[in-house]
Backbone bond lengths (Angstrom), bond angles and torsions (degrees), N, CA, C in turn:
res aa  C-N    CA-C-N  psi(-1)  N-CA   C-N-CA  omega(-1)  CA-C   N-CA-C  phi
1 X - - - 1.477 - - 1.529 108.89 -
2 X 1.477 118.14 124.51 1.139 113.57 176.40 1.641 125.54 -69.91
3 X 1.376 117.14 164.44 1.346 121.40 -167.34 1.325 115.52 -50.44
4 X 1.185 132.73 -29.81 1.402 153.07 179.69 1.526 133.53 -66.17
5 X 1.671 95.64 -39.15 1.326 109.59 174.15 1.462 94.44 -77.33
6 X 1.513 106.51 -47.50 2.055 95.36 -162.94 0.947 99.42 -61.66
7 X 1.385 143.95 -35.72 1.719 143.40 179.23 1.522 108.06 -48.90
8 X 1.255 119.66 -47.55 1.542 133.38 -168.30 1.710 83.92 -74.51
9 X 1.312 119.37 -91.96 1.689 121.16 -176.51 1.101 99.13 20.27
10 X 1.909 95.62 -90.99 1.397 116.08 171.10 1.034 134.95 1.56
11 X 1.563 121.34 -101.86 1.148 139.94 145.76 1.969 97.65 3.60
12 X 1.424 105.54 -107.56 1.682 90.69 167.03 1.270 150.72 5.45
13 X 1.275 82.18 -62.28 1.696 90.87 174.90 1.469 114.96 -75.19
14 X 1.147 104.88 -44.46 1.755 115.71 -156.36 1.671 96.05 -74.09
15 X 1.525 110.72 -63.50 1.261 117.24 -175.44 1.173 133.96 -107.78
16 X 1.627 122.53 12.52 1.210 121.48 -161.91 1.380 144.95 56.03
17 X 1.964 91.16 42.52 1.370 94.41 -159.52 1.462 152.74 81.90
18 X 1.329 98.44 -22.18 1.178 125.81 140.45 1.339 146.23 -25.84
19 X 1.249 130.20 41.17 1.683 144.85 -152.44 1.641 110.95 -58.98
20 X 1.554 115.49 -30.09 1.198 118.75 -178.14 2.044 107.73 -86.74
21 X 0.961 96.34 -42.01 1.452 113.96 172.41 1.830 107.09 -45.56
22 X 1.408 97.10 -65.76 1.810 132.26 177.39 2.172 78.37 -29.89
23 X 1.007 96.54 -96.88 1.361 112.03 -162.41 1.561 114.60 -48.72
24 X 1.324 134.29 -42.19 1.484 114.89 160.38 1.738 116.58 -43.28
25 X 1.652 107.92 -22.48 1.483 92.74 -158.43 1.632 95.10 -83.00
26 X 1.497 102.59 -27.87 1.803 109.82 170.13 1.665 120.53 -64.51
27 X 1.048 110.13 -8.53 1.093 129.92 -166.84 1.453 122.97 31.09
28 X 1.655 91.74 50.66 1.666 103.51 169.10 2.066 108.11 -123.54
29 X 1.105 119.75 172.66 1.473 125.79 -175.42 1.526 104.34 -61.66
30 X 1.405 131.91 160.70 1.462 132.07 176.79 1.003 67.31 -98.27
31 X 1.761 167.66 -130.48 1.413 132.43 -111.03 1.879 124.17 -28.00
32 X 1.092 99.74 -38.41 1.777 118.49 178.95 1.190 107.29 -64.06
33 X 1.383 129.50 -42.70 1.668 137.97 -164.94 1.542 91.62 -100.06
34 X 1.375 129.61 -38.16 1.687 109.69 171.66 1.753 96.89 -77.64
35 X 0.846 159.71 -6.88 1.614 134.66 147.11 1.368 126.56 -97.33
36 X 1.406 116.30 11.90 1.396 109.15 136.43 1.717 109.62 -75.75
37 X 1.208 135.48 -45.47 1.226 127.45 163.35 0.905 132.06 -14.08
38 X 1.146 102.20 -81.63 1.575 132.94 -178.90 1.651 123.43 -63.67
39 X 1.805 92.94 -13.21 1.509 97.36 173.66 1.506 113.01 -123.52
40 X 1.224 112.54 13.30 1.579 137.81 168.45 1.776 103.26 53.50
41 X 1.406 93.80 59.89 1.578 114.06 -164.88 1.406 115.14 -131.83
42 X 1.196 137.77 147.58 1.448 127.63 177.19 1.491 102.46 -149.85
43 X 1.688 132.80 164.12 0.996 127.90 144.67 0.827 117.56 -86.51
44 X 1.720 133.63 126.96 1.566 142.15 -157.96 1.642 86.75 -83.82
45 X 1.573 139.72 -69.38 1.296 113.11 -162.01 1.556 130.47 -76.34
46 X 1.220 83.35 -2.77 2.011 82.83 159.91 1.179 132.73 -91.77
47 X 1.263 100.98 -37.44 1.775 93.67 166.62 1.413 126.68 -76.53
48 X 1.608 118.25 -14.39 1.096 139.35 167.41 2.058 106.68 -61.67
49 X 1.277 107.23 -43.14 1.389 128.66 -160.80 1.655 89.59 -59.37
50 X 1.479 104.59 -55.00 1.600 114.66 -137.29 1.436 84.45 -121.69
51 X 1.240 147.07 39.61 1.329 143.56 166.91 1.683 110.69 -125.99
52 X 1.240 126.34 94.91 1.671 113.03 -148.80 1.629 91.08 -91.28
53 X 1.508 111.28 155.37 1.681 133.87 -164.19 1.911 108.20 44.63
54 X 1.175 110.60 13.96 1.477 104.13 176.23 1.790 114.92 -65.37
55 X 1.088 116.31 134.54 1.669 135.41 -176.46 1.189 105.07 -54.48
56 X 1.275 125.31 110.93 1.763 109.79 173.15 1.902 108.29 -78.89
57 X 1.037 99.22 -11.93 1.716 94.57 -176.22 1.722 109.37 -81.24
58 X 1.744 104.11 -37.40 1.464 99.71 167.83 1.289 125.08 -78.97
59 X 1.570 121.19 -21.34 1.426 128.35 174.32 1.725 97.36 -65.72
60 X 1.086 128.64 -45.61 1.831 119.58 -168.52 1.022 114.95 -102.86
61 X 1.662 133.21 1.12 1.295 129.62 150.22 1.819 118.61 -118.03
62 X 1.452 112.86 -34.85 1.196 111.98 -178.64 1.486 127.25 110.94
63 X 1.897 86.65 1.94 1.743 109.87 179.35 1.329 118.91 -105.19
64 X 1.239 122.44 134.30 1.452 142.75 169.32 1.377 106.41 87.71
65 X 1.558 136.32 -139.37 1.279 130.36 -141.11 1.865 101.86 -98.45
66 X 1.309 107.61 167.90 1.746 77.26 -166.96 1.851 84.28 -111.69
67 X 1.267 118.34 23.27 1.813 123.49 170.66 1.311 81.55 -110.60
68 X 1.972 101.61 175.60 1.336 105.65 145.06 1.296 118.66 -122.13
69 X 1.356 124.24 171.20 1.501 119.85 -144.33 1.711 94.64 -59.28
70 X 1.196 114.18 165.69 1.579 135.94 164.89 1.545 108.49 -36.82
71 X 1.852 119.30 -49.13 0.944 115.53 -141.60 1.524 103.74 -102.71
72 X 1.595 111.37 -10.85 1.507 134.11 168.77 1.537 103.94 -42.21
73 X 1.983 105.38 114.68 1.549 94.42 167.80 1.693 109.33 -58.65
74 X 1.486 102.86 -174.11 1.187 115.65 -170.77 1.891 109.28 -88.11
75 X 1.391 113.53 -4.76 1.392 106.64 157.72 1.314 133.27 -7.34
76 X 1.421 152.01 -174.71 1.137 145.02 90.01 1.377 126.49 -65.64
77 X 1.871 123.44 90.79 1.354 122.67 -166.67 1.345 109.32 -139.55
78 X 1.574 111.71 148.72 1.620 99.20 170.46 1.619 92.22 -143.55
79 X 1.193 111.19 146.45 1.911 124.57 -165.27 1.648 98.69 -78.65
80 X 1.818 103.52 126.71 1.236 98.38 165.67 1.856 113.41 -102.56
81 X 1.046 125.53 -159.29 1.638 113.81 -166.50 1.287 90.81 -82.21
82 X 1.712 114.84 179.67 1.664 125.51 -175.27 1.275 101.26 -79.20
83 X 1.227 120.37 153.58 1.378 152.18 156.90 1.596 108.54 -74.32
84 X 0.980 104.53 -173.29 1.881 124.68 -178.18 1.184 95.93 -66.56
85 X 1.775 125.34 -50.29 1.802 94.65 164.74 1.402 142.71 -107.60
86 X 1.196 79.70 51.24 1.862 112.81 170.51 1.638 104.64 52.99
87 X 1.242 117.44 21.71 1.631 117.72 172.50 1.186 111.47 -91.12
88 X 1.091 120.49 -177.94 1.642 109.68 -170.58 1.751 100.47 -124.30
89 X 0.941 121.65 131.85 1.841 110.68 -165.45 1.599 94.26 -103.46
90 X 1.263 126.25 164.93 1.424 143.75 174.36 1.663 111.39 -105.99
91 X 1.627 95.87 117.88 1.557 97.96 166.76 1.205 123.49 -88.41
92 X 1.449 142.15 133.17 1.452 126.45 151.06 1.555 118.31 -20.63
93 X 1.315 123.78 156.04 1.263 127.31 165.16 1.533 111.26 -85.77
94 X 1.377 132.79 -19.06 1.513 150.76 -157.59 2.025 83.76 -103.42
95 X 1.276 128.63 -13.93 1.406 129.69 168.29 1.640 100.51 -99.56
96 X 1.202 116.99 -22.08 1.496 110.55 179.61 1.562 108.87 -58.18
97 X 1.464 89.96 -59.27 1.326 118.41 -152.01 2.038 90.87 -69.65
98 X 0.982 111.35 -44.61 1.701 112.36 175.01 1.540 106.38 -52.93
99 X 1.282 112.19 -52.56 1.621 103.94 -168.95 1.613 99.87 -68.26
100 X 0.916 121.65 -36.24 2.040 115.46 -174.92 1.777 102.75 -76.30
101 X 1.256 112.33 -5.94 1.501 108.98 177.70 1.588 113.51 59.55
102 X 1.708 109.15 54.91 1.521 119.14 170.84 1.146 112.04 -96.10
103 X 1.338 119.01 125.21 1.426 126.88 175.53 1.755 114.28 -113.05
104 X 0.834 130.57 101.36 1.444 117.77 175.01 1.358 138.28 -75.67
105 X 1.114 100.91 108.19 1.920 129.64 -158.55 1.657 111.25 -69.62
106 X 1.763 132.48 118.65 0.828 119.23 -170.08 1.576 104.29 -89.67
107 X 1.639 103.33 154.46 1.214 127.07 -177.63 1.809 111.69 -85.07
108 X 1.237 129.61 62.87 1.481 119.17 -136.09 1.983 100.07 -95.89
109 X 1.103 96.29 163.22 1.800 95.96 177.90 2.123 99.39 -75.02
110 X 1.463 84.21 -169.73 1.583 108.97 -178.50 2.051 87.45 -71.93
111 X 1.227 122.13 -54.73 1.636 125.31 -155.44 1.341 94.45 -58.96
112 X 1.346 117.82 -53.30 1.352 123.91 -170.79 2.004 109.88 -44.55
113 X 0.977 97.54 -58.02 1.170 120.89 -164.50 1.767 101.32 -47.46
114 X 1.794 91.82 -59.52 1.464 91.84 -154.39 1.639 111.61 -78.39
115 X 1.387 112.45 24.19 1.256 136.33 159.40 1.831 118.18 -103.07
116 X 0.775 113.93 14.28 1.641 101.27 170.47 1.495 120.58 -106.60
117 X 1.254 121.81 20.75 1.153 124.71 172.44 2.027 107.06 -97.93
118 X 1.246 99.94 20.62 1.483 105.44 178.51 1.575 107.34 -83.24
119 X 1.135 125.54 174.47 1.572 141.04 -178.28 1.651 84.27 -84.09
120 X 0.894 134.73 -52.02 1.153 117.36 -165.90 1.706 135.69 -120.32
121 X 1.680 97.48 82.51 1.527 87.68 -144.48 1.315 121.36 -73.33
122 X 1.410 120.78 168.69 1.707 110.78 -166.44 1.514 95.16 -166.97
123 X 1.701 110.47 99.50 1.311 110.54 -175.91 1.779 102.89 -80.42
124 X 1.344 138.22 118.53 1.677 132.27 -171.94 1.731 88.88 -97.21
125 X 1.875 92.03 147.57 1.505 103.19 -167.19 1.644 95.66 -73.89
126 X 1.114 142.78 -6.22 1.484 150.64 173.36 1.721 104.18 -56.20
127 X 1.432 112.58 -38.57 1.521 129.34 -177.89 1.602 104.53 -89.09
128 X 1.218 122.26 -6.79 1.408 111.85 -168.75 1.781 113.66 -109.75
129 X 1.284 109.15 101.03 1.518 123.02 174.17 2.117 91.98 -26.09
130 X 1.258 93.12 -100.03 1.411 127.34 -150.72 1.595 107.58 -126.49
131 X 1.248 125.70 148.28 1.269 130.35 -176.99 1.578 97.27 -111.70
132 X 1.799 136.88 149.13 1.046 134.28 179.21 1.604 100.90 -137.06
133 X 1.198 111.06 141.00 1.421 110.04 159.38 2.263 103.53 -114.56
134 X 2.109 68.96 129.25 2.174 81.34 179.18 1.255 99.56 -124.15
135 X 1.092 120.59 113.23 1.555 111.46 178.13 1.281 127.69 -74.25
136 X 1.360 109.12 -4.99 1.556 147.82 -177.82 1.832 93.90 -60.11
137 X 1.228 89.05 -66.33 1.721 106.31 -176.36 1.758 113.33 -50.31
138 X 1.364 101.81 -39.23 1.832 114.84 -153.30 1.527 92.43 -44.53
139 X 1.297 151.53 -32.12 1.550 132.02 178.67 1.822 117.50 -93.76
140 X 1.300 84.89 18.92 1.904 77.24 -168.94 1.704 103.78 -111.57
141 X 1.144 122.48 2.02 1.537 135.94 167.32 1.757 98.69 59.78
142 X 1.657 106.32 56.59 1.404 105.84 148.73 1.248 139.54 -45.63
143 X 1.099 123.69 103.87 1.756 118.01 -179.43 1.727 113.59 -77.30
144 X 1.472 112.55 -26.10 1.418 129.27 -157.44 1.829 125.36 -163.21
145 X 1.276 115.57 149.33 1.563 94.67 169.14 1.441 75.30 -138.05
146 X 1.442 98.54 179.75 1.604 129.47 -159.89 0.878 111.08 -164.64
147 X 1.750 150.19 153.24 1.295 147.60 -148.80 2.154 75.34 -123.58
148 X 1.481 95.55 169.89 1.423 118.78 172.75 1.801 99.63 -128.79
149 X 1.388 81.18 124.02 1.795 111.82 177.07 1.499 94.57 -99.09
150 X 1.433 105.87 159.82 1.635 117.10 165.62 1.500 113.06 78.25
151 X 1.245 116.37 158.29 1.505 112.92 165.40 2.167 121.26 -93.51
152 X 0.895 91.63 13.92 1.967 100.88 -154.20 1.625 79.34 -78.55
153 X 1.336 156.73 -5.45 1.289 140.73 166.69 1.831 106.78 -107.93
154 X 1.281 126.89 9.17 1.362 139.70 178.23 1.781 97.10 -65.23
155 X 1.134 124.49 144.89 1.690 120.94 -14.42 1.757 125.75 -90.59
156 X 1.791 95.01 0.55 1.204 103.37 172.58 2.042 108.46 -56.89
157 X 0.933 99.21 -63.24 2.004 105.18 175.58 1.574 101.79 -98.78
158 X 1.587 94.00 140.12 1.761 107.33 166.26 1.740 104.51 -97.98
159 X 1.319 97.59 162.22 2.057 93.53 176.60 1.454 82.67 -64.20
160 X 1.240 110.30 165.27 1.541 139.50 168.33 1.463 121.09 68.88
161 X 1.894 116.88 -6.54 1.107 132.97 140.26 1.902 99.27 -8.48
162 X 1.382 111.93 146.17 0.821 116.56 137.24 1.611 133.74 -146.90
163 X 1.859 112.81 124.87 1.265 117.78 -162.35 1.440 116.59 -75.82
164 X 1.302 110.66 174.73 1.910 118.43 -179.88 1.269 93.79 -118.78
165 X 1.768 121.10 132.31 1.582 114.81 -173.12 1.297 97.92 -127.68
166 X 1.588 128.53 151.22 1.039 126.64 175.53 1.835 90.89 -107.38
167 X 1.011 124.32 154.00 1.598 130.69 170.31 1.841 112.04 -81.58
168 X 0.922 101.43 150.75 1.828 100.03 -170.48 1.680 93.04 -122.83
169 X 1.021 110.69 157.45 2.021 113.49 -153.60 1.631 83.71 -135.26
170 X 1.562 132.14 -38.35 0.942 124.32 172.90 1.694 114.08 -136.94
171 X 1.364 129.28 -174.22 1.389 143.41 -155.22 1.645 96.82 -94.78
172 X 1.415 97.01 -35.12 1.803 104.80 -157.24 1.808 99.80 -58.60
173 X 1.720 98.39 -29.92 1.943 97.41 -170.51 1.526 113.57 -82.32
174 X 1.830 112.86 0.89 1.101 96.66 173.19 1.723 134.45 -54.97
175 X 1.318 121.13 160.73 1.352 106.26 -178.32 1.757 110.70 -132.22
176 X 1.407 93.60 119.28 1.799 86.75 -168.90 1.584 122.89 -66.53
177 X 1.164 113.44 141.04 1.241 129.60 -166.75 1.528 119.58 64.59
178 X 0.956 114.97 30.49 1.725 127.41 164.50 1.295 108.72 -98.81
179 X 1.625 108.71 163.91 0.994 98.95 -171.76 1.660 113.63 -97.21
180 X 1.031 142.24 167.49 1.242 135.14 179.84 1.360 114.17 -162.27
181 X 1.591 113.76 159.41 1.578 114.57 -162.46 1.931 87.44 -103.24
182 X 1.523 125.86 143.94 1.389 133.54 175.73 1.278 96.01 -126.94
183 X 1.364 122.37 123.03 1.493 133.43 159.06 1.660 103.70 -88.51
184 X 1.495 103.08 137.29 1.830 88.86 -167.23 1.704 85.50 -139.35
185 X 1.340 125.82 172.06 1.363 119.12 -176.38 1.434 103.70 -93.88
186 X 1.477 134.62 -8.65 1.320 98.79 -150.75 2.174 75.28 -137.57
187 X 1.142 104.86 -13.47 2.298 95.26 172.83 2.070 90.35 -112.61
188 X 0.741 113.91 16.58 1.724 91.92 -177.73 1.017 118.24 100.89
189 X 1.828 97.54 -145.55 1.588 110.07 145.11 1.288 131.45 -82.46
190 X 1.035 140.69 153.75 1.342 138.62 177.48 1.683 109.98 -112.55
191 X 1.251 142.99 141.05 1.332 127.56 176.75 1.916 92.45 -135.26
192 X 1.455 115.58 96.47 1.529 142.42 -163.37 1.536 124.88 -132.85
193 X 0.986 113.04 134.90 1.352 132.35 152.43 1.769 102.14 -48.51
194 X 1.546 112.58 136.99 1.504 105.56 158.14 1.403 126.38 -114.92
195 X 0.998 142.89 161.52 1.356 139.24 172.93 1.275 116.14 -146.44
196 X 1.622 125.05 168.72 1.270 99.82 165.61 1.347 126.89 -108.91
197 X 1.387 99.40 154.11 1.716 106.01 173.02 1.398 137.13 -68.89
198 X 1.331 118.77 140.05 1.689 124.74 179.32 1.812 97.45 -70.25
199 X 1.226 127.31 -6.55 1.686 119.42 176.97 1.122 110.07 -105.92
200 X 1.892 118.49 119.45 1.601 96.80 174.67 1.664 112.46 -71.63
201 X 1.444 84.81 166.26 1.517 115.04 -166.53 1.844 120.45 51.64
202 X 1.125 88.35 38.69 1.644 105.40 163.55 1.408 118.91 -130.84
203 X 1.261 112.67 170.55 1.714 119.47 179.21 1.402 105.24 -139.56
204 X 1.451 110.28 152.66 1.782 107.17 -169.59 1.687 80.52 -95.50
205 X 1.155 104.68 166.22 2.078 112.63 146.28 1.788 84.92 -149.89
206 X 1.693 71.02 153.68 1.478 93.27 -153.09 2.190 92.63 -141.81
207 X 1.543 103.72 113.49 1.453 110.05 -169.47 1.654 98.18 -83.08
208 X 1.386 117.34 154.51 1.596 126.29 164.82 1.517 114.78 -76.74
209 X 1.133 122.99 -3.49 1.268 134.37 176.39 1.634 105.60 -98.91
210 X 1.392 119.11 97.13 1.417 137.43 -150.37 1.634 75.79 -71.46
211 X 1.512 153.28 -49.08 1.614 146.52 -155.45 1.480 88.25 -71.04
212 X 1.051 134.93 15.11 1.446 123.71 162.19 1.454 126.52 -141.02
213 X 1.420 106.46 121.09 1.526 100.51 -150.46 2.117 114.41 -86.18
214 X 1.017 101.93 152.53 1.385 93.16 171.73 1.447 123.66 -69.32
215 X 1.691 115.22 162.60 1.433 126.79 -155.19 1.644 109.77 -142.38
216 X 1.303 119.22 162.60 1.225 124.14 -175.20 1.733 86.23 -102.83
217 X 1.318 133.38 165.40 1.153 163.11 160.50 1.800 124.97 -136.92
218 X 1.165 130.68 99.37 1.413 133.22 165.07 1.540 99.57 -43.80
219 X 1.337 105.54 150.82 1.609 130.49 175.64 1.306 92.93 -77.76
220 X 1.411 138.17 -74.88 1.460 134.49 178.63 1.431 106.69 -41.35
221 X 0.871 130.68 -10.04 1.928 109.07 162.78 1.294 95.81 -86.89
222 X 0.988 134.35 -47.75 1.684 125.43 -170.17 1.248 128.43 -54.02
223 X 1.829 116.10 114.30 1.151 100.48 -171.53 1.257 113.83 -107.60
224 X 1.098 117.17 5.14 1.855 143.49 167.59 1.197 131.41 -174.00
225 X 1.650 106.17 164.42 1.412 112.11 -178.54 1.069 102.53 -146.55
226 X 1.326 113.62 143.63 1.771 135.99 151.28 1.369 122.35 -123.49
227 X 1.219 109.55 162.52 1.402 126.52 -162.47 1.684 104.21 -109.43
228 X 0.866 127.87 107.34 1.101 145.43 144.35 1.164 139.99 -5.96
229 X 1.472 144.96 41.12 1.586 155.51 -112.17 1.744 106.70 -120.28
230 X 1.181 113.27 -36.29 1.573 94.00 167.98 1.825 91.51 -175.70
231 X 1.342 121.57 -171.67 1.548 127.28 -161.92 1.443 107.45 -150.41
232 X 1.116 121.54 144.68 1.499 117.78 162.47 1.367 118.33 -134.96
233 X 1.544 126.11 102.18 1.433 139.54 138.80 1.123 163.58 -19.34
234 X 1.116 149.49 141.08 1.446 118.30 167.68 2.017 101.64 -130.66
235 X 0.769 102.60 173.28 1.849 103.32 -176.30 1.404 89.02 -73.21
């Protein structure tokens, strides 16, 4: 069963359908819970958190009962096969979720962002939209995602795109002509192509949307960078 239906189930069961209801009890926005929808996406430990006797084996694959039996302590457990003495032992779900290598990726605002070029970074849950788990992502060492405003990265990014960023600690990992997110003090964010510049101590960015022309940027405006690791869409 895809991610979507068990989300809907849900919904059903818990609240009667209820989608706005659904999401106070998750305690994320019904804008947040209609794009997990809509992007056939969920965060596995929150709805797991705040969904009481829910199946962790049917919540992360979509198999067998979507309760767990009556007689299931109140643990978080799901049965793996018998051992040598043919009993069946109980894993954590927080061991599930370790062995599949789920990390849950924050959904962060523009403020958040244009603060991580500090020595000491510190994303606050006040800055954080929505949390996502992509398993897509789990080897690319996401630090962050961020939605894309504007058209100046079209048709490679749509507005409301949202990218996967890795954080850059120094200049040396930049990579030319990738794309990358620039927090700058005095335009925002920037979401750009980089290249380099004919001025020292500047950097060009350069948009895929040819109606927007490329620019020089000083290094001293920059108060961070990330790298750009993968995107998720919708038609």
């Amino acid at each position: 069963m895809e991610k979507k239906k068990r989300l809907q189930a849900l919904i059903d069961y818990y609240d009667n359908g209820n989608k706005s209801q659904f999401a106070k009890r998750l305690g994320i926005t019904a804008q947040g819970l209609s794009t997990w929808i809509s992007r056939n996406s969920f965060d596995i430990e929150t709805v797991f958190s705040k969904c009481e006797n829910i199946s962790a084996e049917w919540l992360l694959t979509g198999k067998g009962d979507m309760l767990k039996p009556a007689s299931t302590n109140a643990d978080s457990t799901i049965a793996t096969p018998p051992d040598d003495t043919d009993q069946p032992k109980a894993m954590p779900l927080a061991n599930v979720l370790g062995n599949i290598k789920v990390k849950p990726i924050p959904l962060v605002t523009e403020t958040a962002a244009a603060g991580f070029g500090n020595g000491l970074l510190s994303i606050e849950e006040k800055d954080v939209k929505e949390y996502y788990v992509i398993p897509k992502f789990r080897y690319c060492n996401v630090d962050f995602m961020i939605e894309v405003s504007g058209l100046s990265m079209y048709p490679h990014f749509n507005p409301g795109d949202v990218i996967a960023c890795t954080i850059l600690k120094d200049r040396k990992f930049l990579q030319w002509n990738k794309c990358h997110v620039i927090a700058t003090r005095e335009q925002g964010i920037l979401v750009k192509r980089l290249m380099p510049s004919t001025k020292d101590g500047y950097i060009t960015v350069v948009s895929d949307n040819k109606e927007y022309p490329a620019f020089d940027v000083p290094f001293d405006e920059i108060t961070g960078l990330a790298l750009v690791v993968g995107s998720v869409g919708l038609e």
